[in-house]
LOKOLLO-523694 format. One record per atom (N, C-alpha, C): residue in one letter; residue number from 1; atom name; x, y, z. Coordinates in Angstrom, 2 decimals. Layout:
// LOKOLLO-523694
{'A' NUM 'CA' {X Y Z}};
...
//
This chain:
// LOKOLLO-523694
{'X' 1 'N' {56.30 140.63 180.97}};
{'X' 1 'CA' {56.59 139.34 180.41}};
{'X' 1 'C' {55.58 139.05 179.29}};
{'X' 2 'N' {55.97 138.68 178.00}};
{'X' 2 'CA' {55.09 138.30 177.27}};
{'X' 2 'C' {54.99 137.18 176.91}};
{'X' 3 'N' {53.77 136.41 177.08}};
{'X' 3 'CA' {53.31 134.83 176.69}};
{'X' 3 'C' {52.55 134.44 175.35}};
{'X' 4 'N' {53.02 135.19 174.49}};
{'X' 4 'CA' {52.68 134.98 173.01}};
{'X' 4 'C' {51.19 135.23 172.85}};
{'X' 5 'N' {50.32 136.09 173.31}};
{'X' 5 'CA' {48.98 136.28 173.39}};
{'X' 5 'C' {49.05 137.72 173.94}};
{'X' 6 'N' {48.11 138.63 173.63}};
{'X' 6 'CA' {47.46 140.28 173.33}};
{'X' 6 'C' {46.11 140.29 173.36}};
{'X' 7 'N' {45.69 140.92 174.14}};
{'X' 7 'CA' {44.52 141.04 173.84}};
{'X' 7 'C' {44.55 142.91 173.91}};
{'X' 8 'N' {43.14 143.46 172.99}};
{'X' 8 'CA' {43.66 144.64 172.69}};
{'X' 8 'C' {41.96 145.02 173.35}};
{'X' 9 'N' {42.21 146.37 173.41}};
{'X' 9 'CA' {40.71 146.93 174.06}};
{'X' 9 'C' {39.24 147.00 173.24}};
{'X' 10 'N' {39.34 146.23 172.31}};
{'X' 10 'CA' {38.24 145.48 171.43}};
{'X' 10 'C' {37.97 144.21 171.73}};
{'X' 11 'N' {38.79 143.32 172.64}};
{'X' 11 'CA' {38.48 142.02 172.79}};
{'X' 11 'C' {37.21 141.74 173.34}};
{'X' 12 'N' {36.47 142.81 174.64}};
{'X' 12 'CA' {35.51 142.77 175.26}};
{'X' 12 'C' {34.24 143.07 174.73}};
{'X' 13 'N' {34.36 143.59 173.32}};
{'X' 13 'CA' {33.16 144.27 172.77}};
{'X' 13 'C' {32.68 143.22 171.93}};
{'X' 14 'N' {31.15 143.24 171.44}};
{'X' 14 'CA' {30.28 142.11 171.35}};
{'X' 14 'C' {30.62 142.43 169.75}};
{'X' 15 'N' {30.59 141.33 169.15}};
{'X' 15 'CA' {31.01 141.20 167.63}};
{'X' 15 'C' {29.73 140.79 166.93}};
{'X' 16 'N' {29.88 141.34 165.60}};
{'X' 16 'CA' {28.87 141.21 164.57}};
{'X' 16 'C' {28.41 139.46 164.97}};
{'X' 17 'N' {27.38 139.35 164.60}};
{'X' 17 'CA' {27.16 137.55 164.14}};
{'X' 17 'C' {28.09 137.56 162.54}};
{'X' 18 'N' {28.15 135.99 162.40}};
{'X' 18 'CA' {29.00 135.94 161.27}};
{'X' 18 'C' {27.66 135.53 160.19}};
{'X' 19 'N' {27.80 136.11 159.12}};
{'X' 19 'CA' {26.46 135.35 158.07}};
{'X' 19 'C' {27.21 134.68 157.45}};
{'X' 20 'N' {26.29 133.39 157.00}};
{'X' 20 'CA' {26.52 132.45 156.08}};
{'X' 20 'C' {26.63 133.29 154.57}};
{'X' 21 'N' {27.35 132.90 153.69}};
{'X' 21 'CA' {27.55 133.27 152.39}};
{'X' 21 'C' {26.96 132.76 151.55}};
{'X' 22 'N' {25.64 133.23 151.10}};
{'X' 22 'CA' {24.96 132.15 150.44}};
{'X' 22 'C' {24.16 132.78 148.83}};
{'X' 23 'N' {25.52 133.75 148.54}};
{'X' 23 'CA' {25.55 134.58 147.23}};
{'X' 23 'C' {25.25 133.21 146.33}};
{'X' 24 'N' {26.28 132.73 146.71}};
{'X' 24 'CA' {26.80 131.30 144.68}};
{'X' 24 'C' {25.64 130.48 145.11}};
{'X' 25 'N' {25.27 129.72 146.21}};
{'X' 25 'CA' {23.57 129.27 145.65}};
{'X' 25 'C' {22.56 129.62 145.55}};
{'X' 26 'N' {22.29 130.91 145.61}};
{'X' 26 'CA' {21.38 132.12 144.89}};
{'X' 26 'C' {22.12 131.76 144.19}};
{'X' 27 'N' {22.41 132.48 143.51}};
{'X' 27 'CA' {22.77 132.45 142.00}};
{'X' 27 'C' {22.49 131.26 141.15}};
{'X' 28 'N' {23.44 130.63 141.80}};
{'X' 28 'CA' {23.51 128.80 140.83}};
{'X' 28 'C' {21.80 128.47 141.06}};
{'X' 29 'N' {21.10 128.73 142.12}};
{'X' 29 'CA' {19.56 128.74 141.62}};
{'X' 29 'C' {19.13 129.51 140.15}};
{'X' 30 'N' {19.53 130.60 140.20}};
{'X' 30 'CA' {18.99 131.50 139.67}};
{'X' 30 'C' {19.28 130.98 138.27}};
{'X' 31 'N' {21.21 130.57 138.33}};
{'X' 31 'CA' {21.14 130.39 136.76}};
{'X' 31 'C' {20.75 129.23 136.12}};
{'X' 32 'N' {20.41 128.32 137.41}};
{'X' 32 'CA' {19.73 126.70 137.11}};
{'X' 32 'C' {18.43 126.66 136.15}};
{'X' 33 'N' {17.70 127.71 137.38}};
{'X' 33 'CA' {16.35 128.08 136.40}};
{'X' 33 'C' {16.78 128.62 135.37}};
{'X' 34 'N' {17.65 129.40 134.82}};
{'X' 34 'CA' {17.59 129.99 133.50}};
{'X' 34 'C' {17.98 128.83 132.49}};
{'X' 35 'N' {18.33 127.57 132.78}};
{'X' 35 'CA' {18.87 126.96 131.62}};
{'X' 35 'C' {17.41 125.85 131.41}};
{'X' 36 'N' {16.35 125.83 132.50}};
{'X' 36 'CA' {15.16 125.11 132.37}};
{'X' 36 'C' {14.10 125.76 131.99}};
{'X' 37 'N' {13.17 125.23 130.87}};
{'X' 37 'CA' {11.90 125.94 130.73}};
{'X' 37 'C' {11.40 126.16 131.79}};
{'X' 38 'N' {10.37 127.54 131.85}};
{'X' 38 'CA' {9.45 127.49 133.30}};
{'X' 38 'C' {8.51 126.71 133.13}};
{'X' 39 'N' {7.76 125.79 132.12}};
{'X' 39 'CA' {6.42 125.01 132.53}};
{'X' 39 'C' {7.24 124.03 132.93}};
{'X' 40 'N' {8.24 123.72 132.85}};
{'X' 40 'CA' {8.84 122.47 133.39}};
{'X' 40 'C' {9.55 122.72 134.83}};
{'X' 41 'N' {9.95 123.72 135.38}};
{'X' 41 'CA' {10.21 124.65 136.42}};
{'X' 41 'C' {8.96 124.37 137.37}};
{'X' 42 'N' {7.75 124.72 136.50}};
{'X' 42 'CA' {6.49 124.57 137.77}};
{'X' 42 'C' {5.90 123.46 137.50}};
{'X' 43 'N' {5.99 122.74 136.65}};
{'X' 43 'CA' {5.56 121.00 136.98}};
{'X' 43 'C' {6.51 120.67 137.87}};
{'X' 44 'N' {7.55 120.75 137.88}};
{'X' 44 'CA' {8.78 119.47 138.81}};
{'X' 44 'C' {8.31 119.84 140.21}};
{'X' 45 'N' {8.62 121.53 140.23}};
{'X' 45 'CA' {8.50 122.10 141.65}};
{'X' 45 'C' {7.16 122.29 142.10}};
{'X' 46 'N' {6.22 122.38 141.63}};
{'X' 46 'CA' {4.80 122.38 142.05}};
{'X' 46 'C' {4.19 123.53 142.50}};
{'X' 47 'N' {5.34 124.76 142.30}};
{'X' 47 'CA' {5.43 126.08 142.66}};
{'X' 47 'C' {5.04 127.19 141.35}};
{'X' 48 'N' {4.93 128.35 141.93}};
{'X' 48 'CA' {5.38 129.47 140.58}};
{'X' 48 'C' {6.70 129.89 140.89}};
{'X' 49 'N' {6.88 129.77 142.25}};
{'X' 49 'CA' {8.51 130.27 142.52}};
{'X' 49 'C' {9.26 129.49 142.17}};
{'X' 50 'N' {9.46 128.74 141.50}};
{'X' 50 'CA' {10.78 127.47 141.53}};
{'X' 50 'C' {11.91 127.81 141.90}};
{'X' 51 'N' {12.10 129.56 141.67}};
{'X' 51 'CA' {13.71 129.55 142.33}};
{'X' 51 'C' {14.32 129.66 143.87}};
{'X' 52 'N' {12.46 129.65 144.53}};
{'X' 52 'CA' {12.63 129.71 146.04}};
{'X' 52 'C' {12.39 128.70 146.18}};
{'X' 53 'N' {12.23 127.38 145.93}};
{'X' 53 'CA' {12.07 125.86 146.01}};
{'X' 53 'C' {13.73 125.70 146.25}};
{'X' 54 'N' {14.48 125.68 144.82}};
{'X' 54 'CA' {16.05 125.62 144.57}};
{'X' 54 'C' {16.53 125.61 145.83}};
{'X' 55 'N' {16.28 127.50 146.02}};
{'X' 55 'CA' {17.11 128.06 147.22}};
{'X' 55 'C' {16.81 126.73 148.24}};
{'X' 56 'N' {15.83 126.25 148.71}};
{'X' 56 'CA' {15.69 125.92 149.68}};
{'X' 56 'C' {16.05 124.40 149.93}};
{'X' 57 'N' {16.33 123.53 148.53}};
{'X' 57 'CA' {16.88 122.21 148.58}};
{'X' 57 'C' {18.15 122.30 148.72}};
{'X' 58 'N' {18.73 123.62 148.08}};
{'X' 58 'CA' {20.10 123.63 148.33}};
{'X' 58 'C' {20.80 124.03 149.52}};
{'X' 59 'N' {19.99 125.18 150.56}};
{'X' 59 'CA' {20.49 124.91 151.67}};
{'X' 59 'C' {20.03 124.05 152.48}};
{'X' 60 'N' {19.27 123.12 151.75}};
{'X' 60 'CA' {18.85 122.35 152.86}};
{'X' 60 'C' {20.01 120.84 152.97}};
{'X' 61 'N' {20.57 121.06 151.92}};
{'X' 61 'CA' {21.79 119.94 151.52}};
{'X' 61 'C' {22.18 119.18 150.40}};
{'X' 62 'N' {21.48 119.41 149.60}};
{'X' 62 'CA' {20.95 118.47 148.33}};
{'X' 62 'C' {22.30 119.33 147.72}};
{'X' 63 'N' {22.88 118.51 146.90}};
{'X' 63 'CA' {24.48 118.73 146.21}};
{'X' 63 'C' {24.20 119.71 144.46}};
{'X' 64 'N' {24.76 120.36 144.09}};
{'X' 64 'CA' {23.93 120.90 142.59}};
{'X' 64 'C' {24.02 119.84 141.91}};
{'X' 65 'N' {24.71 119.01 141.38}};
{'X' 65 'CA' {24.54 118.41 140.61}};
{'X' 65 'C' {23.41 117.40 140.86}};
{'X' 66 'N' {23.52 116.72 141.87}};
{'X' 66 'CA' {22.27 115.99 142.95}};
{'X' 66 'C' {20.90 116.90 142.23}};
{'X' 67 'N' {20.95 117.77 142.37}};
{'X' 67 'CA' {19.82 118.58 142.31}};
{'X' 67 'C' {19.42 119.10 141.10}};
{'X' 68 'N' {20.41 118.78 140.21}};
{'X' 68 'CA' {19.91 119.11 138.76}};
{'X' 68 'C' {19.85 117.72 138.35}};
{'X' 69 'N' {20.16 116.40 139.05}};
{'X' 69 'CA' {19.43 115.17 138.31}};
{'X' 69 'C' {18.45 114.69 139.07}};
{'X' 70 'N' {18.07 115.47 140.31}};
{'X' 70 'CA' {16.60 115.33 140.94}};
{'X' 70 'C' {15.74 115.47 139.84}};
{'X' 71 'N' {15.77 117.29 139.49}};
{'X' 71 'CA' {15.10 117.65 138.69}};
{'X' 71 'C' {14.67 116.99 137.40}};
{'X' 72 'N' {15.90 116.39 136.71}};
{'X' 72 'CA' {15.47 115.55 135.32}};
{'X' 72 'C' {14.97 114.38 135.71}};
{'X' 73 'N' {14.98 113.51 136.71}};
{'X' 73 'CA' {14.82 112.51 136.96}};
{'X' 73 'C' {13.06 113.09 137.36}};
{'X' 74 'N' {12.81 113.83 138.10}};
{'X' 74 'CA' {11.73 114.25 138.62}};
{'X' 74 'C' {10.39 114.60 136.98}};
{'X' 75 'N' {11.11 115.56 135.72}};
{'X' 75 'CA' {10.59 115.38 134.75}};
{'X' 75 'C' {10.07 114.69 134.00}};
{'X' 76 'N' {11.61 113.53 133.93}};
{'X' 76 'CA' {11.22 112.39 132.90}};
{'X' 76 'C' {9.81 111.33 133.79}};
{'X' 77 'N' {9.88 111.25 135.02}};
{'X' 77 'CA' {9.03 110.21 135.56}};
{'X' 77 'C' {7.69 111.16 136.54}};
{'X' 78 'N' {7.12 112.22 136.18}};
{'X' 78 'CA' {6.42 113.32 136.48}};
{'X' 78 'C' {6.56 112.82 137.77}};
{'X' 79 'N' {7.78 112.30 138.79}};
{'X' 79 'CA' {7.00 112.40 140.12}};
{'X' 79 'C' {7.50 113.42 140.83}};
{'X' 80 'N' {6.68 114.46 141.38}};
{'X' 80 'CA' {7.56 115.89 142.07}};
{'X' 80 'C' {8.71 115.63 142.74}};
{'X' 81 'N' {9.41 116.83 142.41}};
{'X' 81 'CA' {10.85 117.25 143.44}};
{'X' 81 'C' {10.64 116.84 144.31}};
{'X' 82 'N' {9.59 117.46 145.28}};
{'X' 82 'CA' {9.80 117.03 146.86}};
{'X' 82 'C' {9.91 115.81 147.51}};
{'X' 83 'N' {8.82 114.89 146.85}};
{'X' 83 'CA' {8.83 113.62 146.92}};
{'X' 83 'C' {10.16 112.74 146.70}};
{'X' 84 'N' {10.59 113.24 145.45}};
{'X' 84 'CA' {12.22 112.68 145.02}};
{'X' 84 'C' {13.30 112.69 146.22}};
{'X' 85 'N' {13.07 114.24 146.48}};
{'X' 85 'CA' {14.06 114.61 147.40}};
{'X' 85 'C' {13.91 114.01 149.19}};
{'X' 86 'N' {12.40 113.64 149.21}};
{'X' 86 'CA' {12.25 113.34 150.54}};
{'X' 86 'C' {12.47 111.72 150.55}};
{'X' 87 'N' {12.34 110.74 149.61}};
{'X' 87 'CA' {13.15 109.58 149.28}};
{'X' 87 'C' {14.41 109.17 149.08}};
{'X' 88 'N' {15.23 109.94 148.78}};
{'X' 88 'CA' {16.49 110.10 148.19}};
{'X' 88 'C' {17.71 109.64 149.54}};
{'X' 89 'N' {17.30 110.30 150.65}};
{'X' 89 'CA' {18.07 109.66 151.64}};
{'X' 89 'C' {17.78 108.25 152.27}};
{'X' 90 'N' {16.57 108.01 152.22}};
{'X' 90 'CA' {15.87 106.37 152.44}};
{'X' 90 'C' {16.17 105.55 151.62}};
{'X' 91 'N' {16.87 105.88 149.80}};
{'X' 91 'CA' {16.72 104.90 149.25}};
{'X' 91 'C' {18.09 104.33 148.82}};
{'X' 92 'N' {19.19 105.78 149.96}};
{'X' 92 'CA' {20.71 105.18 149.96}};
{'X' 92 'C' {21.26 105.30 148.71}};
{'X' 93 'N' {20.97 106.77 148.04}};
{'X' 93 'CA' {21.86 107.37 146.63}};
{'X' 93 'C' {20.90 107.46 145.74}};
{'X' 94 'N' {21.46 108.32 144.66}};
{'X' 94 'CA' {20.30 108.84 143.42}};
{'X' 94 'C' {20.17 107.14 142.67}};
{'X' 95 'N' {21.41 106.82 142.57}};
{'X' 95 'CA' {21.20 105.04 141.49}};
{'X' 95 'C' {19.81 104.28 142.11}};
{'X' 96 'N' {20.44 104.23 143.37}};
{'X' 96 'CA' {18.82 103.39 143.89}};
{'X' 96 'C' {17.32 104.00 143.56}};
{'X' 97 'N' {17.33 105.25 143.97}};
{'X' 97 'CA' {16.22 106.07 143.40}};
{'X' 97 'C' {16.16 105.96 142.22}};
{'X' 98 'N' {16.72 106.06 141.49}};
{'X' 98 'CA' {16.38 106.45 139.91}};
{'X' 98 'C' {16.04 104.67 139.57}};
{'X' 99 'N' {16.18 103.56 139.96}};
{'X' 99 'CA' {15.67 102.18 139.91}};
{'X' 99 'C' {14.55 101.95 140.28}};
{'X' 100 'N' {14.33 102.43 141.29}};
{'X' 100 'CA' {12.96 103.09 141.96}};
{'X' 100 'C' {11.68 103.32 141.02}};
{'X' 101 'N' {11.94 104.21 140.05}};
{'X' 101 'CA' {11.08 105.04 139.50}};
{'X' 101 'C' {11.80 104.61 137.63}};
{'X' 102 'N' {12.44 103.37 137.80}};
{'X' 102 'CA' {12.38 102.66 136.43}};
{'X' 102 'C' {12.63 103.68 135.47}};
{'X' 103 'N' {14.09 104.75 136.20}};
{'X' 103 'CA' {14.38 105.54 134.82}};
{'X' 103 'C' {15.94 104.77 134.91}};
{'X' 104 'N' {16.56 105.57 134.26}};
{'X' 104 'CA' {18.64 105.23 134.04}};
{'X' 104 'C' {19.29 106.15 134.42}};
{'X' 105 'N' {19.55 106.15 135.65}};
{'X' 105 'CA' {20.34 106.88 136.56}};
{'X' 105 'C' {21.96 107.68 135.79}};
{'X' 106 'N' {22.11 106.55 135.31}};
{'X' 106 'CA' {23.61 107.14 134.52}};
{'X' 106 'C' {23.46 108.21 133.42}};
{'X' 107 'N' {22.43 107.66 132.97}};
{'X' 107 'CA' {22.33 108.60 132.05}};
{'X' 107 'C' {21.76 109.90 132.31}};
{'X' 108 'N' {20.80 110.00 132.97}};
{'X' 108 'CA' {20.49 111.15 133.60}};
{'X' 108 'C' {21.29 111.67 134.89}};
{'X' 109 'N' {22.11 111.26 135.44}};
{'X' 109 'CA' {23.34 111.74 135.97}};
{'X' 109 'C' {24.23 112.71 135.21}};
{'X' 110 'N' {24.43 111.70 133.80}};
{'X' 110 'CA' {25.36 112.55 132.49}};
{'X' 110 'C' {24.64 113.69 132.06}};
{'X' 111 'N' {23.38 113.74 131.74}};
{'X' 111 'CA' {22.47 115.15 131.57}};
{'X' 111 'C' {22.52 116.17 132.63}};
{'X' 112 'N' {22.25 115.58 133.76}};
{'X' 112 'CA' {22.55 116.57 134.81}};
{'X' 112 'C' {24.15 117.07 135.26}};
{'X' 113 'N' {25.16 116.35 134.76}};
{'X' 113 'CA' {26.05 117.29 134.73}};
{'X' 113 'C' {26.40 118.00 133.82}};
{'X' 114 'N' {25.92 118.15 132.54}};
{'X' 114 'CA' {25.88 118.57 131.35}};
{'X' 114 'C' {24.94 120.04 132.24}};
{'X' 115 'N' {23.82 120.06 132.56}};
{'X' 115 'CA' {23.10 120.93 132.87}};
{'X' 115 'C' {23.54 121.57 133.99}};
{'X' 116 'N' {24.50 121.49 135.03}};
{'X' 116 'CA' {25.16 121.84 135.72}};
{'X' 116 'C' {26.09 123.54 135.47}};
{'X' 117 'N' {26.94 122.20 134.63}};
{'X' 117 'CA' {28.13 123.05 133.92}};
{'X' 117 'C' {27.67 123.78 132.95}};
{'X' 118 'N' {26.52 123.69 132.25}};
{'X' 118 'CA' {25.66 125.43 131.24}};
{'X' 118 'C' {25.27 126.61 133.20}};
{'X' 119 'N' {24.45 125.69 133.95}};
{'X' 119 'CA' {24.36 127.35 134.73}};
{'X' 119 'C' {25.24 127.53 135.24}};
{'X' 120 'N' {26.67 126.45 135.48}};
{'X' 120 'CA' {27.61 127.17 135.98}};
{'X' 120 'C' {28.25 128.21 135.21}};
{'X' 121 'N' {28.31 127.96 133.69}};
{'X' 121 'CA' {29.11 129.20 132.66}};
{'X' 121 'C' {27.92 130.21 133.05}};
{'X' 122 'N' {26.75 130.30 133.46}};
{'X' 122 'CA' {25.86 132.04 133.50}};
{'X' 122 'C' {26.27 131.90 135.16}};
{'X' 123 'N' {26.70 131.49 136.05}};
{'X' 123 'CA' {26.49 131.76 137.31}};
{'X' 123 'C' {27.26 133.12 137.81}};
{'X' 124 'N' {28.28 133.43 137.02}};
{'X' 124 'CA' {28.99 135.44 137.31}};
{'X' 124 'C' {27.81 136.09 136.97}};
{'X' 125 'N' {26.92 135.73 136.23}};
{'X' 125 'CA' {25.60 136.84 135.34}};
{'X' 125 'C' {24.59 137.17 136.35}};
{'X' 126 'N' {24.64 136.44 137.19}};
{'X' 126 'CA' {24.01 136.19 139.04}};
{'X' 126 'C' {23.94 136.17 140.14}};
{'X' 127 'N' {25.69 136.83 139.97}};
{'X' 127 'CA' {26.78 137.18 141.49}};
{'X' 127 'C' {26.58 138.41 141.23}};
{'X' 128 'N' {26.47 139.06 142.67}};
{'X' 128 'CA' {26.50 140.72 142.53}};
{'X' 128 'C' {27.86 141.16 142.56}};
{'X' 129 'N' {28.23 142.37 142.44}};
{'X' 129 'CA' {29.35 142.89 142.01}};
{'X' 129 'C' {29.53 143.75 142.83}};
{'X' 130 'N' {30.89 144.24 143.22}};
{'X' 130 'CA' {31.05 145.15 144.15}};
{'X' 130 'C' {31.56 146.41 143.53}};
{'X' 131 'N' {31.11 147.32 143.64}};
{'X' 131 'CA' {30.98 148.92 142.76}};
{'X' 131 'C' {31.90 149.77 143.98}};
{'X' 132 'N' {33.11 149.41 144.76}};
{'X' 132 'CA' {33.54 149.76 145.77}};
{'X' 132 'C' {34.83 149.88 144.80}};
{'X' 133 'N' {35.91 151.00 144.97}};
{'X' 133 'CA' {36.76 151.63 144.73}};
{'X' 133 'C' {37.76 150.56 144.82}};
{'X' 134 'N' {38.79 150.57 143.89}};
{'X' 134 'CA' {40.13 149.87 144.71}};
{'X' 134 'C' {40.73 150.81 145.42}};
{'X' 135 'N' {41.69 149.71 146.47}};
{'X' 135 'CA' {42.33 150.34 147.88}};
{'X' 135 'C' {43.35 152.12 147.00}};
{'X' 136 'N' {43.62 152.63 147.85}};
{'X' 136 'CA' {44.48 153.50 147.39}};
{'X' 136 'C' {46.12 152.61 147.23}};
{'X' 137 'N' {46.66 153.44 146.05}};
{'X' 137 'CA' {48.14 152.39 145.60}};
{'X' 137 'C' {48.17 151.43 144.93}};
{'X' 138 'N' {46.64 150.77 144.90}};
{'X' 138 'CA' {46.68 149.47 143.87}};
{'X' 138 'C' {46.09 150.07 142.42}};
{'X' 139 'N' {47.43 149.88 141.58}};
{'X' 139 'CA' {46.53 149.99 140.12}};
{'X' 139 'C' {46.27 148.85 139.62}};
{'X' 140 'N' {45.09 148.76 138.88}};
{'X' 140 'CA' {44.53 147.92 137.77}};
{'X' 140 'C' {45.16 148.33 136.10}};
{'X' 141 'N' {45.61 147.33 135.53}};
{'X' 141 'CA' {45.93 147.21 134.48}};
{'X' 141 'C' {45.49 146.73 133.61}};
{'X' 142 'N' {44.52 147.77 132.55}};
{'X' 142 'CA' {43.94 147.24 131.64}};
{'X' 142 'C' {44.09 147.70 130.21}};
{'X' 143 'N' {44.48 147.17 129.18}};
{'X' 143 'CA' {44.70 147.41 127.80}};
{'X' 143 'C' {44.37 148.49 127.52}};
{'X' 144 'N' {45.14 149.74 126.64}};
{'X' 144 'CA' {44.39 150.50 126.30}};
{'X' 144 'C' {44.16 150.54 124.84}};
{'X' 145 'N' {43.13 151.30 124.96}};
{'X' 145 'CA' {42.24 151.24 123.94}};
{'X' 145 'C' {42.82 151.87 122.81}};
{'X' 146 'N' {42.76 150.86 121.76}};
{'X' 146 'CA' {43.15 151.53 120.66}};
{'X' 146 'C' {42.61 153.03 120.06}};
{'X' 147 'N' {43.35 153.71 119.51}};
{'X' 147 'CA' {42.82 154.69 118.69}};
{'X' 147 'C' {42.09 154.72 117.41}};
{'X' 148 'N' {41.32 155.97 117.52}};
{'X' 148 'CA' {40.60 155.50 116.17}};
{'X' 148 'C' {40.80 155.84 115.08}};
{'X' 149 'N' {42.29 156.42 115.10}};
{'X' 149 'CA' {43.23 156.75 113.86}};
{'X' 149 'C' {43.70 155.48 113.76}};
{'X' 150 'N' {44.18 154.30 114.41}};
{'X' 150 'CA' {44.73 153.07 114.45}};
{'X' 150 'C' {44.25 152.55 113.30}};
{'X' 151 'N' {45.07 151.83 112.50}};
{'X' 151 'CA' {44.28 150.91 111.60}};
{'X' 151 'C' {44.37 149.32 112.06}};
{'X' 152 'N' {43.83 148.45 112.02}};
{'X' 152 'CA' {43.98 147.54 112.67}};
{'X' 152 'C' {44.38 146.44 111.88}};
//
């Protein structure tokens, strides 16, 4: 009799742990820092690593864009990242914070999504790539290359 359920002789065997995927914020760190000077990288962050700071606001929850108007907000008013970031939930949104520290939230909101969307265009330049074969049967279709008798 079958009751819509199988179990097969793998069900009993202990399975990988599952990892978190945490390629695209590496990266989006990586390409964050590339669109910021580094003396301004290690003033905000207080680090030489700034991109292991990143990594670590971003899994810690802080949103990218959140986190690229930490950062300007953190510049324009020299008060460190961490500090920003460890206020930021007490002060009930970036607007309140950024009133806080007597800068203009909107506007540095608008910079930080401006600065967003530049490391998002480098963020493929920062994803690794997989150098693994396609399946057998699947072709890829790609232009061919003109000749160099061709005149163009």
């Amino acid at each position: 009799m079958y009751l819509g359920a199988e179990v097969g002789p793998d069900a009993f065997l202990k399975a990988d742990q599952g990892k978190i995927d945490t390629d695209g914020e590496d990266a989006f760190a990586w390409a964050l820092s590339s669109e910021v000077s580094s003396s301004t990288l290690y003033a905000v962050f207080e680090s030489t690593n700034p991109e292991r700071e990143i990594f670590g606001h971003l899994r810690g929850g802080i949103y990218r864009q959140e986190l690229a108007a930490l950062l300007l907000l953190s510049e324009r008013t020299s008060v460190p990242f961490k500090k920003l970031a460890a206020e930021l939930p007490k002060a009930g949104g970036f607007g309140e914070l950024a009133k806080k520290h007597k800068a203009d939230a909107m506007k540095i909101f608008e910079a930080a999504g401006a600065l967003k969307a530049a490391a998002d265009l480098r963020l493929p330049l920062f994803l690794s790539v997989s150098t693994a074969t396609a399946a057998p049967g699947v072709q890829l279709s790609t232009p061919a290359a003109p000749s160099i008798d061709e005149k163009i």
